[in-house]
C-alpha positions as CSV (number, residue, x, y, z in Angstrom):
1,X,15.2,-0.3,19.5
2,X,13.0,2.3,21.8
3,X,10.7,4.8,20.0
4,X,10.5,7.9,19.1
5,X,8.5,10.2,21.0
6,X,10.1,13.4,19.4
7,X,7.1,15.1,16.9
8,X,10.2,15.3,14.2
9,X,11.4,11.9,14.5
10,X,7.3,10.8,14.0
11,X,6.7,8.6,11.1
12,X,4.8,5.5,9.9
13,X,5.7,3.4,7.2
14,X,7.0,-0.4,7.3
15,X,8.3,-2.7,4.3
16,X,10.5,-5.3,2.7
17,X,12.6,-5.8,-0.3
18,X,16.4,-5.6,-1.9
19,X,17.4,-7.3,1.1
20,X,16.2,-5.0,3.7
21,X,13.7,-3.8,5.9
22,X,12.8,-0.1,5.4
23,X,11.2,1.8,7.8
24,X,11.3,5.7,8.8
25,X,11.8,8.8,10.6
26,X,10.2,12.1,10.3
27,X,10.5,12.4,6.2
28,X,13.5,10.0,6.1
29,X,13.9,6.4,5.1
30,X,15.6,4.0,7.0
31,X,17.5,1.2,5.6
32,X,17.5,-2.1,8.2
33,X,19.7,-5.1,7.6
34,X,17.5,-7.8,9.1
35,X,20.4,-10.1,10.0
36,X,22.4,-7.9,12.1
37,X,19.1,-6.1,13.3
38,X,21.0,-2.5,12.6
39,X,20.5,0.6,11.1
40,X,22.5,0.6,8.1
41,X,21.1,3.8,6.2
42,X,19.1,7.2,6.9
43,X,18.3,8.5,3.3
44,X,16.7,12.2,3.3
45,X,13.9,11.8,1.0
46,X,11.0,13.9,2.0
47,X,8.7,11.4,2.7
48,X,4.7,12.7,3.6
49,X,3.8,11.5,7.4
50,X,0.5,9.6,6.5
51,X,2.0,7.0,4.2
52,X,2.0,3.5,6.1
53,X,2.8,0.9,2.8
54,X,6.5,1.7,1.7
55,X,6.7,-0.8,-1.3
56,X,9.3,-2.2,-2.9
57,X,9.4,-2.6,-7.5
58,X,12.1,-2.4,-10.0
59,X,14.9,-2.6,-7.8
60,X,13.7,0.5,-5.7
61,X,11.9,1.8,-2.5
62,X,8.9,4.0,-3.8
63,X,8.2,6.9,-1.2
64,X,5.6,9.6,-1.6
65,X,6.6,13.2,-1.5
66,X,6.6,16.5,-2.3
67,X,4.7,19.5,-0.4
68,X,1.4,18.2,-1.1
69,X,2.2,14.2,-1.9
70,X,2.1,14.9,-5.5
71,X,5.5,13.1,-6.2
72,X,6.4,9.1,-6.4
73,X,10.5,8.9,-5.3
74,X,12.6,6.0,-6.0
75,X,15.4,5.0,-3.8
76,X,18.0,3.0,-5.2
77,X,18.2,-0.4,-3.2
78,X,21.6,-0.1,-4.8
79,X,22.9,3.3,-3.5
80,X,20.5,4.3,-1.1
81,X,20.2,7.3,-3.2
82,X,16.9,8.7,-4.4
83,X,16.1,9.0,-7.7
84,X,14.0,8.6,-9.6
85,X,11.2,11.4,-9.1
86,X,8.0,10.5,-10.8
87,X,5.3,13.5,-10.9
88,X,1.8,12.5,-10.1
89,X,-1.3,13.9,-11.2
90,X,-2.8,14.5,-8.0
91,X,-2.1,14.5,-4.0
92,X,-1.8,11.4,-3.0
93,X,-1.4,9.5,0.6
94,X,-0.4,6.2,0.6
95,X,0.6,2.6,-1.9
96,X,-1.0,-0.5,-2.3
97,X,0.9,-3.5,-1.0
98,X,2.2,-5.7,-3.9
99,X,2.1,-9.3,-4.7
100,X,5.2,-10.7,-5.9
101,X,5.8,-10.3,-9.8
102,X,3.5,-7.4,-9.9
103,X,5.2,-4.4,-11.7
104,X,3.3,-1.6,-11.7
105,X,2.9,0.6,-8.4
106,X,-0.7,2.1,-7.8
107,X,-1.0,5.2,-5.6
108,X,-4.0,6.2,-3.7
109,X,-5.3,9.5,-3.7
110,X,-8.3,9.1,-1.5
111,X,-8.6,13.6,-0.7
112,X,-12.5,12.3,0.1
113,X,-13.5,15.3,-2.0
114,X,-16.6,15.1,-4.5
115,X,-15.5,13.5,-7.7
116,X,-11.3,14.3,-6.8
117,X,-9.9,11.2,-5.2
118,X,-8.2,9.0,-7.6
119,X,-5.8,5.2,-8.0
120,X,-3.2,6.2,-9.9
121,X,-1.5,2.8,-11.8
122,X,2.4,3.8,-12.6
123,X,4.9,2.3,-14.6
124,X,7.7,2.9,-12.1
125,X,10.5,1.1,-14.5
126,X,9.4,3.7,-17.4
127,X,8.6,6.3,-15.1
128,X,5.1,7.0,-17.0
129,X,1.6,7.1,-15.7
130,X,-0.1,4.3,-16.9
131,X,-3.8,5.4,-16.0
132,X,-5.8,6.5,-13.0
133,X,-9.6,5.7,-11.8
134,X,-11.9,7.8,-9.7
135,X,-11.9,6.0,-6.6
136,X,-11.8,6.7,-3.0
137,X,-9.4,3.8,-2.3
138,X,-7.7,4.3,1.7
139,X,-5.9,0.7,1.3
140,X,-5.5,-2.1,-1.6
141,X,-3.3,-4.7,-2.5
142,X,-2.2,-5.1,-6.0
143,X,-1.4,-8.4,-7.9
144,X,-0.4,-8.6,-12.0
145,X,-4.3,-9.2,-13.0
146,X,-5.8,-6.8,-10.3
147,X,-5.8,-4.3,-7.9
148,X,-8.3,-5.2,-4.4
149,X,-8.9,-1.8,-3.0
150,X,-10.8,-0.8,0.6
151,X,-12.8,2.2,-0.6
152,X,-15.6,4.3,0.7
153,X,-18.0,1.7,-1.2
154,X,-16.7,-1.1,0.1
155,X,-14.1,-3.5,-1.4
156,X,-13.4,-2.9,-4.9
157,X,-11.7,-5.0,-7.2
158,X,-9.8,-3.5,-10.3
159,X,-9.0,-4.9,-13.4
160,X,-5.6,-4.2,-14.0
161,X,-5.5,-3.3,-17.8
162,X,-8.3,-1.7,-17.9
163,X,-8.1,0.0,-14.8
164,X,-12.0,-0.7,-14.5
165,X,-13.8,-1.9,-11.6
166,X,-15.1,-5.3,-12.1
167,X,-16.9,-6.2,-8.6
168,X,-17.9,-4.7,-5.8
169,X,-18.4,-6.0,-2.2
170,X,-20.7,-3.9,-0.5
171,X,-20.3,-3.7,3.2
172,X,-16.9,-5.3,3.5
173,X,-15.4,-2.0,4.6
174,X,-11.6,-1.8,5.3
175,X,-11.7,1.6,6.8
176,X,-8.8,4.0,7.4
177,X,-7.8,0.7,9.8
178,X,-8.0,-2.1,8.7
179,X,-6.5,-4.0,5.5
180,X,-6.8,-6.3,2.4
181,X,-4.0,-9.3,1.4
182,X,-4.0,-11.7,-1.6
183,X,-2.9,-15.4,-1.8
184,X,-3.4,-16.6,-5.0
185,X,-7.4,-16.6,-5.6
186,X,-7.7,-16.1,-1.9
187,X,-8.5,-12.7,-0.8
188,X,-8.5,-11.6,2.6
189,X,-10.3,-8.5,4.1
190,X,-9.8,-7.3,7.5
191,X,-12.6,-5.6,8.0
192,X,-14.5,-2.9,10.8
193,X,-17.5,-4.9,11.0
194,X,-17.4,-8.1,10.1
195,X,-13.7,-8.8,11.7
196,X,-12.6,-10.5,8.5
197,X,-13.8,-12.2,4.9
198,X,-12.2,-14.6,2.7
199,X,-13.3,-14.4,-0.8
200,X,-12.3,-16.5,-3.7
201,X,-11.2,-14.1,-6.8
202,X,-12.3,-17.4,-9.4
203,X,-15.8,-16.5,-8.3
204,X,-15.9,-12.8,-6.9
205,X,-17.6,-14.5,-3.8
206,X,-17.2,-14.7,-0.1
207,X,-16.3,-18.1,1.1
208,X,-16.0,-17.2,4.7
209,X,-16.4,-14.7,7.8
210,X,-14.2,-15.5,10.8
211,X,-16.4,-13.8,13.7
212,X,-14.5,-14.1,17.3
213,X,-15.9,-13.9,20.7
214,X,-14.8,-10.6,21.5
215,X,-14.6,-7.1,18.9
216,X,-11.0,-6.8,17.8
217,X,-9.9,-3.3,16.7
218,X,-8.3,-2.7,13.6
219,X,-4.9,-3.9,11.8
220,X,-3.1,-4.9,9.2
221,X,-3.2,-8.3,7.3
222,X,-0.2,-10.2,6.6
223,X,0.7,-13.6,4.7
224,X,3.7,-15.4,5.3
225,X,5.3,-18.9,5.0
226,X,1.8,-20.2,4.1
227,X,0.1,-18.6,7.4
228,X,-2.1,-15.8,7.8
């Protein structure tokens, strides 16, 4: 598949789940059967343009919209149909990644104003707001005890039920390009300076820097089938 290069087909946004891959273009979803490698859906949904994590909880893809991101939309892995709409208490920008079994969604809301950004923790299966936490959080990854957020601080890590931050890891800065992923009580942090960090979560320390040769850019962090 070529890309777009038309400003209203222009979008960014990648995830997994129901079965699917899900990207996007301009504010719509796209549904993408990863054994046929097709197209099989374009939902109309309103998406914003800056959100990057499209995650996937409760049997639904969870989209941000509305005119100024102040909106969480469900779409029904189901029907491809959107629905629910969950109203947020701020503008928001992007999702944490999840790890499996995790089954709240947390929405970041980093506006970089004094004292306005916010995490918002939602219930999506209730459709309630479960709590929010002033936080300039740009990236994070979520698992059922914590969220791991890249903020302007550096990495914080969230307790989960409290939605208090626990630790802090100053100068491990993910940046607006860089990322955070969790394996168990391994955490690791791509990060703009130090290239990246892997901290255990039993101790809130870091175990070890990987430094190459060269200075890589930025990018995302992803496990899979036991590999980073």
């Amino acid at each position: 598949m070529g890309a777009y290069t038309d400003q209203q087909h222009y979008c960014q946004g990648i995830g997994a789940g129901g079965g699917a891959v899900w990207s996007c273009s301009g504010s719509s979803i796209t549904r993408i059967d990863p054994g046929r490698m097709t197209i099989v859906a374009l939902i109309p949904v309103g998406k914003i343009a800056d959100q990057g994590r499209l995650v996937f909880a409760d049997g639904h893809l969870w989209v941000i919209t509305g005119r100024t991101g102040d909106q969480l939309t469900g779409i029904d892995a189901a029907t491809n149909r959107p629905g629910p709409v969950i109203k947020l208490p701020a503008g928001c920008g992007d999702l944490a990644n999840l790890a499996p079994g995790t089954a709240a969604v947390w929405v970041l809301c980093p506006s970089f104003a004094p004292g306005a950004s916010r995490v918002i923790k939602v219930d999506v299966a209730r459709s309630t707001i479960q709590g929010t936490l002033t936080l300039t959080a740009i990236n994070g990854f979520a698992t059922p005890t914590d969220l791991w957020a890249g903020s302007d601080r550096g990495l914080v890590r969230v307790d989960a039920k409290t939605l208090q931050p626990v630790a802090l890891f100053e100068g491990i800065n993910t940046g607006l390009d860089c990322d955070v992923a969790v394996d168990g009580d391994r955490v690791w942090v791509k990060s703009q300076g130090g290239f990246l960090y892997r901290l255990d979560a039993r101790t809130d320390t870091v175990t070890e820097q990987v430094k190459p040769d060269d200075a890589p850019g930025g990018g995302s962090v992803l496990l899979a089938t036991g590999s980073l």
